[in-house]
N, C-alpha and C positions, 0 to 999 in steps of 0.2 A: 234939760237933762237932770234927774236925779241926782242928788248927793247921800243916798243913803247908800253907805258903801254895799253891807251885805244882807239889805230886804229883799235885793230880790238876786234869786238865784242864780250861779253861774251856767250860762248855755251846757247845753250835755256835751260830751265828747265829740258821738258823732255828726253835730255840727261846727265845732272850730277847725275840727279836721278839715274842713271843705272851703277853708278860708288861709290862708297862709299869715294873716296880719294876726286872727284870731290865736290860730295854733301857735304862731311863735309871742303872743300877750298872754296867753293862759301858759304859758312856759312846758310847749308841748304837752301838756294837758297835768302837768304839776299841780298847776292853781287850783286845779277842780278840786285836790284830795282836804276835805276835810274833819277835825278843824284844822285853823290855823296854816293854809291857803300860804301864806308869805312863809312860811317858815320850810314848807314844802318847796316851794318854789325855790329859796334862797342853797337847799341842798342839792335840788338839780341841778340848778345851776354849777353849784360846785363840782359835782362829780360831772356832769359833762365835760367843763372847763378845763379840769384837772389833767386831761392826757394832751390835749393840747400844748397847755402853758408847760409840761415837763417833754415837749418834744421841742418844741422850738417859743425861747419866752419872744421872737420877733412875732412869729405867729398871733401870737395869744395875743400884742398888743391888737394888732391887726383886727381880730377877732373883737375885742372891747372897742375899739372905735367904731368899727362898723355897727355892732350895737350897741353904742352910745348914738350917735349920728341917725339909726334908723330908729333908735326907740323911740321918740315922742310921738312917732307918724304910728309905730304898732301899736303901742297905748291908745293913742288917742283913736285909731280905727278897731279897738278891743274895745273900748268907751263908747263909742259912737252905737254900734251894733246890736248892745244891751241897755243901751239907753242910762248908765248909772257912770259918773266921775269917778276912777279911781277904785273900781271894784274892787273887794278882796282878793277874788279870782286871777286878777292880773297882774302876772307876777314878774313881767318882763324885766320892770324895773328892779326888781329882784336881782335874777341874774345877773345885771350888768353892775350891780352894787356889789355882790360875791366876785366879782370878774375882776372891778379897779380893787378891792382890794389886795385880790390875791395877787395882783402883778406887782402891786407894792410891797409885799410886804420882806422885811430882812431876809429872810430864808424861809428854802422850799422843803417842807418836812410836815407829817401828820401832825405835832402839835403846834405848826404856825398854822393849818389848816383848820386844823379846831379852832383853835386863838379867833380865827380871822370869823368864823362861823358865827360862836359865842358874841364876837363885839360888834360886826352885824348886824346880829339881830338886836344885840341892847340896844342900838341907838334908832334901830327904825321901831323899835316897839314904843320907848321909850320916849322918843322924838325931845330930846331938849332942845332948847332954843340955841339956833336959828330954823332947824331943823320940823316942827312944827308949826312956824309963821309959813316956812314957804309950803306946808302941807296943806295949809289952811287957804292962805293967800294964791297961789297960782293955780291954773286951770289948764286946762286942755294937758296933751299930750308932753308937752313940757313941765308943766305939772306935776304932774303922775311919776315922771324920771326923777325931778330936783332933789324930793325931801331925800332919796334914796344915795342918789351921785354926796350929798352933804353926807349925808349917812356913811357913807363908805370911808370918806377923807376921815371925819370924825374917828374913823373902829382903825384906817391905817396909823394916823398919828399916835392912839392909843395904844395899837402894838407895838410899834416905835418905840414910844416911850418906856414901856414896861421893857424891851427887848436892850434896850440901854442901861435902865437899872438893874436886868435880874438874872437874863439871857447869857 
């Protein structure tokens, strides 16, 4: 399998549609939009998420474990399909990194929304250590979720933190 993440192109639309593991790795076809593939995906994610976790937060956990627990297997059957590790296109792990954080975070309001979006994406862009060992070092569909689920913990504690000193 390839490791270049975005040499070769992400499938067209109207094939992940015809795949359920695809459509829901390409984040309902988020991933395709580019540039910047993750950054698309990390806001679907949000706005889908978003009426859930403000109608019932039992739900929304429910919601994040089940794609926590199912992501490695969509990932890795989104990886498998195009032949590339970790495509840019897949942005499953996205979502589910927008999903822990927003269920953690202090309070539910557009700019803990923001907050949570912002510090997101700096840390999976960004990837400081530990967070790019395990982007580097692990493979498969477990893989592809880690750098992201660390990502998340990283942007919750950070809100945390700021929401203690400023909030």
């Amino acid at each position: 399998m390839s490791n270049h993440k975005n040499k070769i192109p992400a499938p067209p639309f109207n094939q992940i549609v015809k795949d359920p593991a695809q459509f829901l790795g390409y984040g309902l076809g988020s991933g395709l939009i580019t540039p910047a593939p993750g950054t698309w995906g990390t806001l679907a994610g949000l706005i889908l998420f978003l009426p859930i976790l403000l109608w019932s937060e039992t739900a929304a956990w429910i919601v994040l474990l089940i794609g926590l627990f199912a992501g490695s297997w969509i990932c890795q059957k989104s990886a498998d399909a195009i032949g590339v590790h970790d495509h840019g296109g897949i942005v499953w792990d996205e979502f589910v990194g927008i999903w822990i954080v927003m269920v953690l975070l202090p309070e539910q309001s557009w700019l803990a929304w923001l907050a949570a979006f912002i510090a997101f994406r700096f840390f999976d862009i960004v990837k400081p250590w530990p967070i790019k060992w395990l982007d580097t070092h692990l493979e498969g569909g477990f893989g592809i979720m880690a750098d992201d689920v660390i990502a998340a913990i990283f942007a919750a504690v950070s809100i945390w933190l700021v929401y203690a000193l400023v909030w």
